[in-house]
C-alpha positions as CSV (number, residue, x, y, z in Angstrom):
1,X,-17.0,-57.6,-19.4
2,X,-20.1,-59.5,-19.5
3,X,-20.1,-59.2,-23.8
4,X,-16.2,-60.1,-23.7
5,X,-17.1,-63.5,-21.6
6,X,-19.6,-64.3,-24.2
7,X,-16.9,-63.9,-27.2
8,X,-14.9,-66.5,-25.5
9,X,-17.8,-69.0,-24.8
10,X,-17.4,-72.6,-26.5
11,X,-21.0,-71.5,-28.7
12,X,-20.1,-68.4,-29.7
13,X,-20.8,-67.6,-33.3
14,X,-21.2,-64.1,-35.2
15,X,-24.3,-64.2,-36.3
16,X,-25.7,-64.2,-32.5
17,X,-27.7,-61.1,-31.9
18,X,-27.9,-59.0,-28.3
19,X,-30.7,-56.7,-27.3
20,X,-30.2,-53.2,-26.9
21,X,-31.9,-51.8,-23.6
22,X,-32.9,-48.7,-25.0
23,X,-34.6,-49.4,-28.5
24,X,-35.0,-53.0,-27.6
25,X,-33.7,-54.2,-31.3
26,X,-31.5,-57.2,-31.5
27,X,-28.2,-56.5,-33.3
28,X,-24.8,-58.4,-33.7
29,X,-21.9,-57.8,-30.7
30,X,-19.9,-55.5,-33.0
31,X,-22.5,-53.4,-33.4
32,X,-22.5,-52.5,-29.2
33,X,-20.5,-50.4,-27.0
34,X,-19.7,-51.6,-23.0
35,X,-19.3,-48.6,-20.7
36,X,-16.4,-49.9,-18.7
37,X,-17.2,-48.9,-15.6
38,X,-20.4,-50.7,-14.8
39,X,-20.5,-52.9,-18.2
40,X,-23.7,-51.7,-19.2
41,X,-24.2,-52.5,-22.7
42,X,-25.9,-50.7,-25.5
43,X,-25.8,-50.3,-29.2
44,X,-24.3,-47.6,-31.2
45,X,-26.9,-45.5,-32.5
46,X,-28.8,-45.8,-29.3
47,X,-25.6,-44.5,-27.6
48,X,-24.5,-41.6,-29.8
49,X,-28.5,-40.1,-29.8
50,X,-27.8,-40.3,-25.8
51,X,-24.9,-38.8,-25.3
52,X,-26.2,-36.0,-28.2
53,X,-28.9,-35.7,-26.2
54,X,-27.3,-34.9,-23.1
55,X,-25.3,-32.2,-24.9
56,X,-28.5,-30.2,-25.7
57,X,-28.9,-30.2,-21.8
58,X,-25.4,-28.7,-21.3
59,X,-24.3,-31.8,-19.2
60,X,-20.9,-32.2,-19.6
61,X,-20.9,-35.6,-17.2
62,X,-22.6,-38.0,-18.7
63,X,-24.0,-41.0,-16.6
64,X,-24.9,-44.7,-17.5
65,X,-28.4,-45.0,-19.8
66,X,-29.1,-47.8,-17.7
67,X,-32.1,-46.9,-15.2
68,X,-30.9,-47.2,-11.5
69,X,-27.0,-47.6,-12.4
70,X,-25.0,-45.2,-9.7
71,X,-21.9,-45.7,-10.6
72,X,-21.3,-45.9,-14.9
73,X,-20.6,-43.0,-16.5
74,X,-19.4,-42.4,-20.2
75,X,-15.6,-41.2,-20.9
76,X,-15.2,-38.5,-24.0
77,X,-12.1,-40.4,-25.2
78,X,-13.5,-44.2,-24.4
79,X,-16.5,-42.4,-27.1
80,X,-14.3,-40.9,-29.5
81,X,-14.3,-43.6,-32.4
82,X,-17.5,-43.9,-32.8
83,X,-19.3,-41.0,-32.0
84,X,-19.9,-38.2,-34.2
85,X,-16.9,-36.1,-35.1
86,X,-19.1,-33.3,-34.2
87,X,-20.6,-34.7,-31.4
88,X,-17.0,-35.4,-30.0
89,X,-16.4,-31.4,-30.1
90,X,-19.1,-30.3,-28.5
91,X,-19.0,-32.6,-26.0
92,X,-14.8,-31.7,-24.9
93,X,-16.3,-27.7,-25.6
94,X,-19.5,-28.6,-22.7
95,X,-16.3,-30.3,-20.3
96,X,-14.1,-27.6,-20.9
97,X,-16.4,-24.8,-20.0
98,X,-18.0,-26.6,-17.3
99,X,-14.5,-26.4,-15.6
100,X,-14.5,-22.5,-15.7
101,X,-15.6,-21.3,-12.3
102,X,-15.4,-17.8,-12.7
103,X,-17.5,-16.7,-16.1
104,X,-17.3,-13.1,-17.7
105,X,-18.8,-12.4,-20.7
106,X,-18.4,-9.4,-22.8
107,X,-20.7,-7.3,-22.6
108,X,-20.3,-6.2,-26.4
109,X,-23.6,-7.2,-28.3
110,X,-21.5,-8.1,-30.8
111,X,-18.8,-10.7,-29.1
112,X,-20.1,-12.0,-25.9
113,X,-17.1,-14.3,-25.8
114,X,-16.5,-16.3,-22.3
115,X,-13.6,-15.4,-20.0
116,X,-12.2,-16.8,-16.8
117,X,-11.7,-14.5,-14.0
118,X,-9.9,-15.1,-11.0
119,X,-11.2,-12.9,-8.7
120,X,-13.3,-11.0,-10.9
121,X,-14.4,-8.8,-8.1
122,X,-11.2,-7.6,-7.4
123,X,-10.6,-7.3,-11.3
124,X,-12.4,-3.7,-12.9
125,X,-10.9,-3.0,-16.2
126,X,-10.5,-6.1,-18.5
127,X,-9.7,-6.9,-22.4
128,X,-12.1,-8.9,-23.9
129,X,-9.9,-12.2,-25.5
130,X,-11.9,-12.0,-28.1
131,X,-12.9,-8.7,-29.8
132,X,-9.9,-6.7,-28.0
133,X,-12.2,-3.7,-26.4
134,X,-11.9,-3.2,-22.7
135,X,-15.1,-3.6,-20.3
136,X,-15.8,-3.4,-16.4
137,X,-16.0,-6.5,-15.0
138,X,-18.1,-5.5,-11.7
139,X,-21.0,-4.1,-13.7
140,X,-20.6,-5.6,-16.7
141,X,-20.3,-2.7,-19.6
142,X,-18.0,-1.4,-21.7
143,X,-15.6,0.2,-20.0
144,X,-15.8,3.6,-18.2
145,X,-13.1,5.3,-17.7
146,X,-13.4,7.5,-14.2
147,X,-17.1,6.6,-13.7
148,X,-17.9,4.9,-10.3
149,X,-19.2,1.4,-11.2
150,X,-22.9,2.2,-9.9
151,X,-23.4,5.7,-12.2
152,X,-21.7,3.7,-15.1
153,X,-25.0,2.2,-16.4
154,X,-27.2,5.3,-16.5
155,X,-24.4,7.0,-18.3
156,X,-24.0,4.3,-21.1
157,X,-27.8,4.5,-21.3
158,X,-27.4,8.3,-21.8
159,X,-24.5,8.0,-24.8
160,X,-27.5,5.1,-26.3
161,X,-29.9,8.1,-26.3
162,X,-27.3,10.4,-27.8
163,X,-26.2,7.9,-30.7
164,X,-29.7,7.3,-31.4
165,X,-30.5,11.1,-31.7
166,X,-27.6,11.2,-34.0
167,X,-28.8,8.9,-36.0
168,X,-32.5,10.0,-35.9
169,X,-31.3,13.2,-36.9
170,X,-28.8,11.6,-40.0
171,X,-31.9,10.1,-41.0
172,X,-34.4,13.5,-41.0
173,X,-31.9,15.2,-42.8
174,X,-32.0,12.4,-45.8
175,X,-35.4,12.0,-45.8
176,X,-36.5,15.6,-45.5
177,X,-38.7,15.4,-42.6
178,X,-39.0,18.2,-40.2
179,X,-39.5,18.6,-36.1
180,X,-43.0,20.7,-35.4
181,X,-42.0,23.7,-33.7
182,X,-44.1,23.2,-30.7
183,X,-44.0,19.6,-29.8
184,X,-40.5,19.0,-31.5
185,X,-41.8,15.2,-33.2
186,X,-40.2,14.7,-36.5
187,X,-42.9,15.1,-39.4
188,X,-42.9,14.0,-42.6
189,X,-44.8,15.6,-45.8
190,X,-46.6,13.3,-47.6
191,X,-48.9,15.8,-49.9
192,X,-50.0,19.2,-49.3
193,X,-48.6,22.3,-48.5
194,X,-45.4,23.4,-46.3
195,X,-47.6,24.7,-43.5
196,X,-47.4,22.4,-40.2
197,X,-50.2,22.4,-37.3
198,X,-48.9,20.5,-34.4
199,X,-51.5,18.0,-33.4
């Protein structure tokens, strides 16, 4: 409000510069941005490196620059023409997540995508949104069909072990190594003979 009085002053002319209280350089009016509800004033580049700032931090409400102010804060869509296109999106992503209460996240290395749950205590057995495959809710692994929640995890540990021991063995078997019959660790010949001593 302050910058709009000053357009309709008597001694107004363009090529008045205003200083920016965050870099402290002078620059023209157009070149500013008033947040409208406390009409702190600051210049464009100073404001989009704040509010891209902010989004590293995860904070999806962003308050007035201005030290002490209690009662600015920046609106996405006031922002939108001339922050960064890019900058804009994360920003509405930040809001819109910050609005989920309940968070699930698949627990599939490979996904990990986000959910909403209601009452996800109450919920067991859900489809991940994103990569289709089903997952408990309550302890958070794949899903485990007639497994009590609590024995679930040592279970899924024990097929991890198994997979790996398929694959340990897929891999023996194309490289030719061997187990030693006493301490059963996989061997491999470099040179020599056949004969194995277990160490």
């Amino acid at each position: 409000m302050q910058l709009q009085e000053i357009l309709f002053q008597e001694n107004y002319h363009p090529q008045y510069l205003f200083s920016c209280s965050i870099c402290m350089d002078s620059k023209p009016l157009h070149q500013f941005m008033e947040i409208s509800s406390c009409h702190h004033s600051f210049c464009l580049s100073c404001i989009n490196r704040y509010v891209e700032s902010k989004l590293d931090d995860n904070t999806a409400m962003i308050r007035c620059p201005e030290p002490g102010c209690r009662e600015g804060a920046l609106e996405p869509l006031s922002c939108q023409w001339w922050l960064h296109c890019s900058t804009f999106e994360r920003w509405c992503s930040i809001l819109c997540l910050s609005m989920v209460k309940a968070k699930v996240y698949c627990p599939y290395t490979d996904c990990s995508g986000m959910m909403e749950a209601d009452d996800h205590e109450a919920l067991r057995e859900a489809e991940c949104g994103h990569c289709r495959r089903m997952f408990c809710t309550r302890c958070r692994v794949p899903w485990h069909q007639g497994r009590v929640c609590g024995d679930s995890q040592e279970a899924i540990e024990e097929e991890e072990e198994e997979e790996k021991d398929v694959l340990l063995r897929e891999l023996a078997a194309k490289l030719k190594w061997q187990r030693c019959p006493q301490c059963r660790i996989m061997v491999e010949r470099i040179e020599g003979c056949r004969f194995m001593k277990c160490r």
